[in-house]
N, C-alpha and C positions, 0 to 999 in steps of 0.2 A: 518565545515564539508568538508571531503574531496571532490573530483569530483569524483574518482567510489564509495563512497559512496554512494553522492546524487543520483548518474546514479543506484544505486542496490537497494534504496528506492525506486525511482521513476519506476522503470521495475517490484519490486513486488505490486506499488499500482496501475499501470497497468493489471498485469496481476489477480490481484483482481477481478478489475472491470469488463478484459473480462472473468473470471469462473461466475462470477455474471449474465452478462447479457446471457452466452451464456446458462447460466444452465436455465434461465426464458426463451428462445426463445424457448428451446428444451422441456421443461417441469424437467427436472432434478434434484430436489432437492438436492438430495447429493452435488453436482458442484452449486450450487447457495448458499448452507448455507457454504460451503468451499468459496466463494467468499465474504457473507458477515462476515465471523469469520476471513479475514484477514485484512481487513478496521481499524478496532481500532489500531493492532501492527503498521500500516502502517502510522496508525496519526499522533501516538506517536513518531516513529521515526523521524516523518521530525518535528513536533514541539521541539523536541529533540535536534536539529541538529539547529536550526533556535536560541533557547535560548542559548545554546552553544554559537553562531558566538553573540549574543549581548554583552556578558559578555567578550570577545576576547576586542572586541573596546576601 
């Protein structure tokens, strides 16, 4: 996997995790089920990327 890949996986399963917790501190629902309905894409991706580089070697 590339490096701005990694870097564009890694920024959207950041920014998951802050609609996640900022949607629970505020009360938010909508911004907290948007923060957990990106988690799974954001799994798959870097598990994606990580089988990819074994198969490379």
């Amino acid at each position: 996997m590339s490096l701005t890949r990694k870097i564009k996986t890694r920024t959207r399963l950041v920014k998951g995790w802050i609609m996640l917790y900022f949607g629970r501190a505020t009360g938010n629902q909508q911004l907290e089920s948007k923060g957990l309905a990106s988690r799974p894409e954001n799994n798959l991706k870097q598990r994606g990327g990580r089988t990819k580089g074994i198969f490379k070697r």
